[in-house]
mmCIF file as gemmi writes it, N, C-alpha and C atoms, coordinates in Angstrom:
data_model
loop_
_atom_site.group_PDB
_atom_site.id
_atom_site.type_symbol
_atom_site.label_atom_id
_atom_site.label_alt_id
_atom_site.label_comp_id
_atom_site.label_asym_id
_atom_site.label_entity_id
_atom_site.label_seq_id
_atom_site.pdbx_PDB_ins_code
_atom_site.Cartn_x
_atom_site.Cartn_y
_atom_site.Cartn_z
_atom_site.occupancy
_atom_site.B_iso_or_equiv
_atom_site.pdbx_formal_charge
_atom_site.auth_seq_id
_atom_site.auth_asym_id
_atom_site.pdbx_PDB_model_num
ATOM 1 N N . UNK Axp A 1 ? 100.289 99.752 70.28 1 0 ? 1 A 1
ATOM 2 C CA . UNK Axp A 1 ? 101.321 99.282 71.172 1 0 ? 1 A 1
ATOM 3 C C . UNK Axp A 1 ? 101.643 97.825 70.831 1 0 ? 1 A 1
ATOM 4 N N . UNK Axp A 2 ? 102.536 97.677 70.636 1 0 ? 2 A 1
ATOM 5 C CA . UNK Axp A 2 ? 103.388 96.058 70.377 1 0 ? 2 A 1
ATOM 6 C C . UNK Axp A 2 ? 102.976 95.079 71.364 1 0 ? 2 A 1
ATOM 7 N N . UNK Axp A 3 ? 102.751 93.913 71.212 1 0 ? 3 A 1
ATOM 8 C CA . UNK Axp A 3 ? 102.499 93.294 72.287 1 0 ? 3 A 1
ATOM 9 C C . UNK Axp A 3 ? 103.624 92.572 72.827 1 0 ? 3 A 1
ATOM 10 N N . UNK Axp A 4 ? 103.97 92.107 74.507 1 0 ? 4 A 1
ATOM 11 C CA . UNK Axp A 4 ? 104.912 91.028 74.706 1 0 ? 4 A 1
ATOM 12 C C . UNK Axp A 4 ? 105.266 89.886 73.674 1 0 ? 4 A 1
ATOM 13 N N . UNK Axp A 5 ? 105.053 89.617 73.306 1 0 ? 5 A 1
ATOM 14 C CA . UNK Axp A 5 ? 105.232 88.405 71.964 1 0 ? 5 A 1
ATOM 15 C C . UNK Axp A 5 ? 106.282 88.899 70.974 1 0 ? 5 A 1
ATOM 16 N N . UNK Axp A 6 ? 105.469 89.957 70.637 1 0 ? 6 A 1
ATOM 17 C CA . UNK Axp A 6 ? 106.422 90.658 69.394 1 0 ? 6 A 1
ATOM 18 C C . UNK Axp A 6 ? 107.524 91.695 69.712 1 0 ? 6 A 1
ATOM 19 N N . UNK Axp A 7 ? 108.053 91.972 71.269 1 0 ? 7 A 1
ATOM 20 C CA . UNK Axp A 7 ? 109.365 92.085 71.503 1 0 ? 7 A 1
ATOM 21 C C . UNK Axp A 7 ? 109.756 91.321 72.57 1 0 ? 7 A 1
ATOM 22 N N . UNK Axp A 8 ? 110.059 90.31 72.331 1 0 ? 8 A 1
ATOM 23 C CA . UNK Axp A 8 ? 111.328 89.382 72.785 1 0 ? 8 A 1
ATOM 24 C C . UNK Axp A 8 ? 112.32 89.392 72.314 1 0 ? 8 A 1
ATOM 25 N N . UNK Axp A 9 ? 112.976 89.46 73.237 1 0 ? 9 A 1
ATOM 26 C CA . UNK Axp A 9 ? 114.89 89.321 72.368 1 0 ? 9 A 1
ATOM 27 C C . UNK Axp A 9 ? 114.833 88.359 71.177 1 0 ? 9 A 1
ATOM 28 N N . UNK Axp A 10 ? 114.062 87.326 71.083 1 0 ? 10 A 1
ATOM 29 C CA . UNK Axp A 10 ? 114.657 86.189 70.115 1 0 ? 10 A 1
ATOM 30 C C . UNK Axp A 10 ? 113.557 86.799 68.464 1 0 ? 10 A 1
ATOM 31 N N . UNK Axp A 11 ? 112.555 87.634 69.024 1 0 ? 11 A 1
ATOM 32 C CA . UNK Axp A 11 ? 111.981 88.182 67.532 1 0 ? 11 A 1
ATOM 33 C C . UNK Axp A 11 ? 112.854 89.025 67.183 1 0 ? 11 A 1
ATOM 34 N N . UNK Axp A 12 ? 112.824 89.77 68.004 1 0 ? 12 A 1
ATOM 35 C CA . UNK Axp A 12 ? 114.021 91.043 67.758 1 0 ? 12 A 1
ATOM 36 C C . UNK Axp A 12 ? 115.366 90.733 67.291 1 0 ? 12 A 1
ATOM 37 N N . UNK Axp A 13 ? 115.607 89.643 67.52 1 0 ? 13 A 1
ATOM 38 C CA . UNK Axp A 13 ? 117.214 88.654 66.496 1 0 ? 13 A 1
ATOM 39 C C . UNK Axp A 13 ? 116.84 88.386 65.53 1 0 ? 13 A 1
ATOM 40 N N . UNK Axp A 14 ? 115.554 87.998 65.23 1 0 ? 14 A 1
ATOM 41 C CA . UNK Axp A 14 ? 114.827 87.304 63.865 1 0 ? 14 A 1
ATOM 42 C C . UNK Axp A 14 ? 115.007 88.464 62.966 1 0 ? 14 A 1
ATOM 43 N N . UNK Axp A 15 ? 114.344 89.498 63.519 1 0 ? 15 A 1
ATOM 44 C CA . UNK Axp A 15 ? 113.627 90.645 62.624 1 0 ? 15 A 1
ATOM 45 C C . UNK Axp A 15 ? 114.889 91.253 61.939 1 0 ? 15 A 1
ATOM 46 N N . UNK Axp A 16 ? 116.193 91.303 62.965 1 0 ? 16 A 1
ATOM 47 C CA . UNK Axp A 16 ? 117.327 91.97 62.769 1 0 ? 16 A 1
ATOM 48 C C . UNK Axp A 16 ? 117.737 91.105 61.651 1 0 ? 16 A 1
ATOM 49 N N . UNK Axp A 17 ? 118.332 90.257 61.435 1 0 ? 17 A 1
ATOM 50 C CA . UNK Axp A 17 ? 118.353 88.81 60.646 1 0 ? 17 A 1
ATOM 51 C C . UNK Axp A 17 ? 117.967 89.319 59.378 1 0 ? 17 A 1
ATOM 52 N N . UNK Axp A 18 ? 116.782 89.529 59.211 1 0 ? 18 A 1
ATOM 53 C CA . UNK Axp A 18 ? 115.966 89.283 58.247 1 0 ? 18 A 1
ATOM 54 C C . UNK Axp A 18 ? 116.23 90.806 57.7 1 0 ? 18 A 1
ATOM 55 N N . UNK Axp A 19 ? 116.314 91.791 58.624 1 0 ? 19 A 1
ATOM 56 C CA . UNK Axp A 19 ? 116.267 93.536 57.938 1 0 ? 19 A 1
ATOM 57 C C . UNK Axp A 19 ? 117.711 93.61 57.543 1 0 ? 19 A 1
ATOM 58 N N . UNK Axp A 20 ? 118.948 93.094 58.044 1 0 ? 20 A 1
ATOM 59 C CA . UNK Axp A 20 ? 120.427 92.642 57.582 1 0 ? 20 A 1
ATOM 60 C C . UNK Axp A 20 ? 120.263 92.063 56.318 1 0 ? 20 A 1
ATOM 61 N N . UNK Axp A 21 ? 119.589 90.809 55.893 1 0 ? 21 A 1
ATOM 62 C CA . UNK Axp A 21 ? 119.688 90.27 54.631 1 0 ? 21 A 1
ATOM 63 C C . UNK Axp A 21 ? 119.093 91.231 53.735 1 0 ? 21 A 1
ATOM 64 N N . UNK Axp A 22 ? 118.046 91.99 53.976 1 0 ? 22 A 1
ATOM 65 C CA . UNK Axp A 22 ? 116.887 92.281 52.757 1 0 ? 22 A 1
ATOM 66 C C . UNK Axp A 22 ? 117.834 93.757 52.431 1 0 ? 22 A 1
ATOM 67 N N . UNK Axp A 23 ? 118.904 94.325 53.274 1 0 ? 23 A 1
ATOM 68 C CA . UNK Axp A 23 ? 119.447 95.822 53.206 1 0 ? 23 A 1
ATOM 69 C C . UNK Axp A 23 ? 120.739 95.603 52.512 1 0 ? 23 A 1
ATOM 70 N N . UNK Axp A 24 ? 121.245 94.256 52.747 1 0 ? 24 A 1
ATOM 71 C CA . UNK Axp A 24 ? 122.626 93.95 51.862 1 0 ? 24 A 1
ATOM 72 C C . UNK Axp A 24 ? 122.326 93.683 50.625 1 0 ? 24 A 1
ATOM 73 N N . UNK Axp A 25 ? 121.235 92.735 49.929 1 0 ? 25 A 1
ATOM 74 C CA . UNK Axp A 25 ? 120.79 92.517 49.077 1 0 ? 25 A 1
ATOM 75 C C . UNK Axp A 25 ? 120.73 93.979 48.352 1 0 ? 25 A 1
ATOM 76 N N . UNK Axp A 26 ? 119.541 94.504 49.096 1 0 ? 26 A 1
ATOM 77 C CA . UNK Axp A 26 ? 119.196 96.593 48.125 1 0 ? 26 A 1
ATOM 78 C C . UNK Axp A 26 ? 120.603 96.948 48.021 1 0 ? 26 A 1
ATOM 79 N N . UNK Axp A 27 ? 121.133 97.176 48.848 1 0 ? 27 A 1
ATOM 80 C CA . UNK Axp A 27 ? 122.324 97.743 48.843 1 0 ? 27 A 1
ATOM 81 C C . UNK Axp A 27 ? 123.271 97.203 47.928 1 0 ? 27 A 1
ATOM 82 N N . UNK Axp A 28 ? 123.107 96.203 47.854 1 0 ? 28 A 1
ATOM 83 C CA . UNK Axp A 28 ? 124.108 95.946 46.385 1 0 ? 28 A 1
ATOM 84 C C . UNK Axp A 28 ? 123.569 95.931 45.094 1 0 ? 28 A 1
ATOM 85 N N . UNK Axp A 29 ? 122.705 95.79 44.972 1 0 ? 29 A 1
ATOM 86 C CA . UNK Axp A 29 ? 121.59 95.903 43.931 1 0 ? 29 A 1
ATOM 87 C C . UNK Axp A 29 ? 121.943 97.641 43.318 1 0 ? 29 A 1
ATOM 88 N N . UNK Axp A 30 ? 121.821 97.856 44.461 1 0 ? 30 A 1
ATOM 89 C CA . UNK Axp A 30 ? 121.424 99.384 44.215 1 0 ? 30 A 1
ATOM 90 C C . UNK Axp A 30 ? 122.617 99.942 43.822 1 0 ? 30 A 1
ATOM 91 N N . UNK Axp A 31 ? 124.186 99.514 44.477 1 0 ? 31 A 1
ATOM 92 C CA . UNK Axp A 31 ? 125.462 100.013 44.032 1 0 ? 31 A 1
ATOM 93 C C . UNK Axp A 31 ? 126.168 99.451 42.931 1 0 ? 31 A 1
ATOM 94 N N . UNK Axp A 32 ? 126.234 98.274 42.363 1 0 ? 32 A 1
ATOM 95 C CA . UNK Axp A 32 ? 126.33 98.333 41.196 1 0 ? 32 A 1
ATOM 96 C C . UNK Axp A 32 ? 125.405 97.551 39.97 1 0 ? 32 A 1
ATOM 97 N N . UNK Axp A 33 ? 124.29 97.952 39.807 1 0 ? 33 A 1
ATOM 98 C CA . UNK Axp A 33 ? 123.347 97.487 38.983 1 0 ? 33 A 1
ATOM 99 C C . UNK Axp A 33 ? 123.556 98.273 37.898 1 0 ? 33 A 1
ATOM 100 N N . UNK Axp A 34 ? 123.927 99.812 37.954 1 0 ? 34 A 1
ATOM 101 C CA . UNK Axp A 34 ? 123.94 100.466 36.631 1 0 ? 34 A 1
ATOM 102 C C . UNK Axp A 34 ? 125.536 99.648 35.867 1 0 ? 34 A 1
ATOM 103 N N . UNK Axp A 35 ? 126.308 99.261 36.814 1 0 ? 35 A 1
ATOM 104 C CA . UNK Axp A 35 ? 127.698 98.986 35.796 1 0 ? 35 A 1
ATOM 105 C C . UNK Axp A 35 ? 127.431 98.364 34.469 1 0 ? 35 A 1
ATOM 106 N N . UNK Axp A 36 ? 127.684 98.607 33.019 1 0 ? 36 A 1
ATOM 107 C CA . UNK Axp A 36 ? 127.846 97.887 32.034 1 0 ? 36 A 1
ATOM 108 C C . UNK Axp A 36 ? 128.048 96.166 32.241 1 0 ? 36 A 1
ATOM 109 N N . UNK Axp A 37 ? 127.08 95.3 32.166 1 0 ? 37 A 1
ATOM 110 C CA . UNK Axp A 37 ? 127.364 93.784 32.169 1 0 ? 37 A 1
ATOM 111 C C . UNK Axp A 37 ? 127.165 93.224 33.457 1 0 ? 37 A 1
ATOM 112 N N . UNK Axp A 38 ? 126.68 94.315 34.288 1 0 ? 38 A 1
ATOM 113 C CA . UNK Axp A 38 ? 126.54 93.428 36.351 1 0 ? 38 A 1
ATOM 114 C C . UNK Axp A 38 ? 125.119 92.721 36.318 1 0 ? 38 A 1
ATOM 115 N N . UNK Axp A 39 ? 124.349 93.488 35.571 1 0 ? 39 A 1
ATOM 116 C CA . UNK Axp A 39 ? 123.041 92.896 35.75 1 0 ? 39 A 1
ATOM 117 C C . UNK Axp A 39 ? 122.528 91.354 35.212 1 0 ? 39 A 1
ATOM 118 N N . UNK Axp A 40 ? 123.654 91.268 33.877 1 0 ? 40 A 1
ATOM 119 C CA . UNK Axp A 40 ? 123.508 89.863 33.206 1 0 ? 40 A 1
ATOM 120 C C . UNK Axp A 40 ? 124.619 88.815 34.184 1 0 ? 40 A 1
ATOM 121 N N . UNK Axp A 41 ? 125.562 89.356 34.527 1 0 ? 41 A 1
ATOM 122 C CA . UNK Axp A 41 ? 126.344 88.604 35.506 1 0 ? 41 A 1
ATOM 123 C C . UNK Axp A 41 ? 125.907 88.296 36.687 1 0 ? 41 A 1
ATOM 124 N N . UNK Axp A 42 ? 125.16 89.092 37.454 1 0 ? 42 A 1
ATOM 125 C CA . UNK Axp A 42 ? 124.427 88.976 38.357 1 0 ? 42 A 1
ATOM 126 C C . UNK Axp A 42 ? 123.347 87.568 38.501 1 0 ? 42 A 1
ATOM 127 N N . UNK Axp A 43 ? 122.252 87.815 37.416 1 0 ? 43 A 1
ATOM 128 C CA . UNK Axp A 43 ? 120.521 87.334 37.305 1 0 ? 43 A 1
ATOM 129 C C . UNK Axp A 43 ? 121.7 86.039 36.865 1 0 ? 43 A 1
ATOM 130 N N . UNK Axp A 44 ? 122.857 85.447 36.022 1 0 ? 44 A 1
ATOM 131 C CA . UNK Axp A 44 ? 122.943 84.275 35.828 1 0 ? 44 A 1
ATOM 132 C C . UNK Axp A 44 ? 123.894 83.726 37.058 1 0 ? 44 A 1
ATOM 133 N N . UNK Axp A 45 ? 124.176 84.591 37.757 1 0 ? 45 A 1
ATOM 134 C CA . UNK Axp A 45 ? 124.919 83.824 39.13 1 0 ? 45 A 1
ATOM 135 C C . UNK Axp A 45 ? 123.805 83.445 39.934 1 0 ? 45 A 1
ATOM 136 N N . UNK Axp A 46 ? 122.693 84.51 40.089 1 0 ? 46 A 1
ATOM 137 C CA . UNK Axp A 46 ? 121.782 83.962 40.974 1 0 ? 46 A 1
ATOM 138 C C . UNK Axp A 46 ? 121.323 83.073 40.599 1 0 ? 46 A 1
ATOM 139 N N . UNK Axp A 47 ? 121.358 82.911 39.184 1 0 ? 47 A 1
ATOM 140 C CA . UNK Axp A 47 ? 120.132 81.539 38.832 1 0 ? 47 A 1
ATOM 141 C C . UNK Axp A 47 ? 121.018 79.952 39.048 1 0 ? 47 A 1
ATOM 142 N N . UNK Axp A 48 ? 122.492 80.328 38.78 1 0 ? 48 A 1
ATOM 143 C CA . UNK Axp A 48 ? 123.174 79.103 39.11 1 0 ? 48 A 1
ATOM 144 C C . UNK Axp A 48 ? 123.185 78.769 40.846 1 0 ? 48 A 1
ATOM 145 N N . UNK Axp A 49 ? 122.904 79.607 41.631 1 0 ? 49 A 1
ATOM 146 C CA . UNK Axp A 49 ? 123.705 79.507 42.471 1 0 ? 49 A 1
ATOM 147 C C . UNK Axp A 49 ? 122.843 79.747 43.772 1 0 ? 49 A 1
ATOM 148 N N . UNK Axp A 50 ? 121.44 79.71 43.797 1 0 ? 50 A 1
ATOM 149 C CA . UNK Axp A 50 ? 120.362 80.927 44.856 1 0 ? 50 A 1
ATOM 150 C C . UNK Axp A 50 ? 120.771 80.035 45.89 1 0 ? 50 A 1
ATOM 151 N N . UNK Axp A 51 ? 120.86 78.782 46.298 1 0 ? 51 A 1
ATOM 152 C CA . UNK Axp A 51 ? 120.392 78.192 47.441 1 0 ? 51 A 1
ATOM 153 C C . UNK Axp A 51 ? 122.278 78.869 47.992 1 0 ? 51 A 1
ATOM 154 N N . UNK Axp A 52 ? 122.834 78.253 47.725 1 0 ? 52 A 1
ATOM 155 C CA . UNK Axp A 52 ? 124.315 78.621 48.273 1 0 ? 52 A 1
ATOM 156 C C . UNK Axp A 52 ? 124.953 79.916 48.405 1 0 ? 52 A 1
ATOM 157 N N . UNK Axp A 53 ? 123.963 80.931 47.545 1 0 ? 53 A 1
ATOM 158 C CA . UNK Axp A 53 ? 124.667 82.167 47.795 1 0 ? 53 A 1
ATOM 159 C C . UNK Axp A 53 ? 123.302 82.677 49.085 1 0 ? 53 A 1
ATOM 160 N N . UNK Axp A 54 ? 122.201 82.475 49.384 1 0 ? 54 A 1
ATOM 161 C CA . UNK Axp A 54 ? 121.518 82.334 50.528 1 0 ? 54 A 1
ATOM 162 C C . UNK Axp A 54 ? 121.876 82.009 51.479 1 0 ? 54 A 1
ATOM 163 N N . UNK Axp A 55 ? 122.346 80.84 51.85 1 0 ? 55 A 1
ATOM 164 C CA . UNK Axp A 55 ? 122.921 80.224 52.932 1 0 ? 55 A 1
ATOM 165 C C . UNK Axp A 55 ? 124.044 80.666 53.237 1 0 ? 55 A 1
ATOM 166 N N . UNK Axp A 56 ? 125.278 81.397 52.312 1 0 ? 56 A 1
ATOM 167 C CA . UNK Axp A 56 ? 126.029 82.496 52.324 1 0 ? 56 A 1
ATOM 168 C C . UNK Axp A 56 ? 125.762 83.359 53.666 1 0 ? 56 A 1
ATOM 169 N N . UNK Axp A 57 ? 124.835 84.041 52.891 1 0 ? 57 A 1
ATOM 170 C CA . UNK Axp A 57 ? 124.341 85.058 53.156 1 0 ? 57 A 1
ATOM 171 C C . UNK Axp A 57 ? 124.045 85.095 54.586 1 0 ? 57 A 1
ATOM 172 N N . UNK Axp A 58 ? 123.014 84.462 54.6 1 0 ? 58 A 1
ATOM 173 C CA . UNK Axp A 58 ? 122.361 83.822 56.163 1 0 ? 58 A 1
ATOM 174 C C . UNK Axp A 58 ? 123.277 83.631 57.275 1 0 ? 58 A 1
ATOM 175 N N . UNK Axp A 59 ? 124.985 82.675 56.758 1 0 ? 59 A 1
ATOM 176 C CA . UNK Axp A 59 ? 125.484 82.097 58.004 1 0 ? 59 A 1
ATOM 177 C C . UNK Axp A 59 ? 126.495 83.641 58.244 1 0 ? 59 A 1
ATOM 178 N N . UNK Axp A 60 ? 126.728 84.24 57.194 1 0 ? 60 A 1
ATOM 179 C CA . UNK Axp A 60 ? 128.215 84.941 57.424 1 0 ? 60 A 1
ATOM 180 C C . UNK Axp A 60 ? 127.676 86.219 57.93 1 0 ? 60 A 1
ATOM 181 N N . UNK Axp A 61 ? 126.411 86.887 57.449 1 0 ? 61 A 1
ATOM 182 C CA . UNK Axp A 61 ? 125.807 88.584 57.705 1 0 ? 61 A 1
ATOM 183 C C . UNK Axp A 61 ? 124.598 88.349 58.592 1 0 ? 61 A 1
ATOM 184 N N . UNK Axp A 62 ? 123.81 87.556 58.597 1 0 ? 62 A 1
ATOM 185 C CA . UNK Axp A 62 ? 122.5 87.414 59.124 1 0 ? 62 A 1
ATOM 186 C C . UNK Axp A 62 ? 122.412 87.1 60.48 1 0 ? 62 A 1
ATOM 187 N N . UNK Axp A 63 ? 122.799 85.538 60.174 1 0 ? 63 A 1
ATOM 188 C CA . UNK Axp A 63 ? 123.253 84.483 62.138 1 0 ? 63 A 1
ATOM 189 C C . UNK Axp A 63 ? 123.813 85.575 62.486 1 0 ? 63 A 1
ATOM 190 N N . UNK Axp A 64 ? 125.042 85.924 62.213 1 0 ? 64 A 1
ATOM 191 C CA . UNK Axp A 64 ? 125.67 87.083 63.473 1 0 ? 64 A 1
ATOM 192 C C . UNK Axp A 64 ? 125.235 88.005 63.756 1 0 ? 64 A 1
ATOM 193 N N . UNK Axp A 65 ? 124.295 89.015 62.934 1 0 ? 65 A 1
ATOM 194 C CA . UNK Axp A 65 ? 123.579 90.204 63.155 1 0 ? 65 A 1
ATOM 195 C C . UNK Axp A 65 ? 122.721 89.795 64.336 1 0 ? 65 A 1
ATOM 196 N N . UNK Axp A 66 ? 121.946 89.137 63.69 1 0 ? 66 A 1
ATOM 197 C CA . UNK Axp A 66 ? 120.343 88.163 64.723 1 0 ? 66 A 1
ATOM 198 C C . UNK Axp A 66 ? 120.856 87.885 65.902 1 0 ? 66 A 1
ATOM 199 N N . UNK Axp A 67 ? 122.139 86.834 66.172 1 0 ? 67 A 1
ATOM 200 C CA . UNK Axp A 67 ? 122.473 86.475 67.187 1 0 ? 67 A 1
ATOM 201 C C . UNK Axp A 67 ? 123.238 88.019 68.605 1 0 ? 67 A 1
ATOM 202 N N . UNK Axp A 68 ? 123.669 89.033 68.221 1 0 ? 68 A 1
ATOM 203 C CA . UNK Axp A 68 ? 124.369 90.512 68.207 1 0 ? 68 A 1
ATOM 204 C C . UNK Axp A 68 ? 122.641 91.012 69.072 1 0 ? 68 A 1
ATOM 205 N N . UNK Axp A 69 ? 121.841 90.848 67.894 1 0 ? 69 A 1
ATOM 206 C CA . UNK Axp A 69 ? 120.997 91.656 68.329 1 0 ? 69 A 1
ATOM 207 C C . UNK Axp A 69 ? 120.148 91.048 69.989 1 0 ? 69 A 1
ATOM 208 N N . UNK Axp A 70 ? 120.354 90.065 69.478 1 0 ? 70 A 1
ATOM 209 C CA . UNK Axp A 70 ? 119.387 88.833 70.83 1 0 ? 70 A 1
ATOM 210 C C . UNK Axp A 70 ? 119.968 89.244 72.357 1 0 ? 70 A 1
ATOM 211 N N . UNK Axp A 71 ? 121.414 89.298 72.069 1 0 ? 71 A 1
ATOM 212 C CA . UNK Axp A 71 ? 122.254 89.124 72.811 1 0 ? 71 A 1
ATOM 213 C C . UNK Axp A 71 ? 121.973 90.632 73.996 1 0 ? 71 A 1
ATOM 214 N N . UNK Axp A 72 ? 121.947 91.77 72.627 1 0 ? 72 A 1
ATOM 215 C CA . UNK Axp A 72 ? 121.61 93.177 73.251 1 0 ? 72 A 1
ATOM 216 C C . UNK Axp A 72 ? 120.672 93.297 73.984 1 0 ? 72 A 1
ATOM 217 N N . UNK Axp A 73 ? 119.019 93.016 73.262 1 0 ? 73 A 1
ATOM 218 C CA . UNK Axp A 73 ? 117.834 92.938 73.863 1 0 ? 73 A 1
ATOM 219 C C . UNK Axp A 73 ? 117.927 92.093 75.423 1 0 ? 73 A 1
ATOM 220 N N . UNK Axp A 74 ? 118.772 91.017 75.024 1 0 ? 74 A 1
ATOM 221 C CA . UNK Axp A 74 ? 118.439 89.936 75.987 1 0 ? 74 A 1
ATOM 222 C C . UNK Axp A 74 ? 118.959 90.392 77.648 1 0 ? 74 A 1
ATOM 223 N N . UNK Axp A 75 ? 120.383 91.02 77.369 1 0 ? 75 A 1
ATOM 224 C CA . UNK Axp A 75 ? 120.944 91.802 78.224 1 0 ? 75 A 1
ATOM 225 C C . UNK Axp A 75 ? 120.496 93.144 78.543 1 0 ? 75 A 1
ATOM 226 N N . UNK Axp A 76 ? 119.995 93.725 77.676 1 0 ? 76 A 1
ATOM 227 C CA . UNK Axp A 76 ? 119.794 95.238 78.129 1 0 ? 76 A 1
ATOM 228 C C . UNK Axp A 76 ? 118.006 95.017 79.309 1 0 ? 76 A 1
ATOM 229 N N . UNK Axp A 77 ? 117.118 94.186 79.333 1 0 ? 77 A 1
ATOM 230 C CA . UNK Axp A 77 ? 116.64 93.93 80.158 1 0 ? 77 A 1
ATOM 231 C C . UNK Axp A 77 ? 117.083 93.9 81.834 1 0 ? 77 A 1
């Protein structure tokens, strides 16, 4: 059994957050990795670019998921 701690609305925004980033990431990985030339285009965008395409990531798919989810938990109480 989970304890009070580990469902609060504000973990439960975290966790959401965090399962949003790690499923967009697979998910694109996974849809075009076979294309001819994505994988070398890819590994050298990430390498130019990790902190800003993170923080990307984080403010535009993540904050809003996390914040969506907080909001649910927080209310559905």
């Amino acid at each position: 059994m989970a304890s009070q701690k580990q469902s609060t609305p504000v973990v439960k925004g975290v966790r959401t957050f965090l399962q949003t980033i790690a499923g967009l990431l697979v998910g694109l990985v996974a849809a075009v990795w076979s294309v001819p030339g994505v994988p070398e285009a890819v590994t050298a965008y990430v390498q130019a670019n990790f902190v800003p395409l993170l923080i990307g990531l984080a403010v535009f798919v993540g904050i809003p998921s996390g914040v969506v989810a907080w909001l649910q938990n927080r209310l559905g109480k």
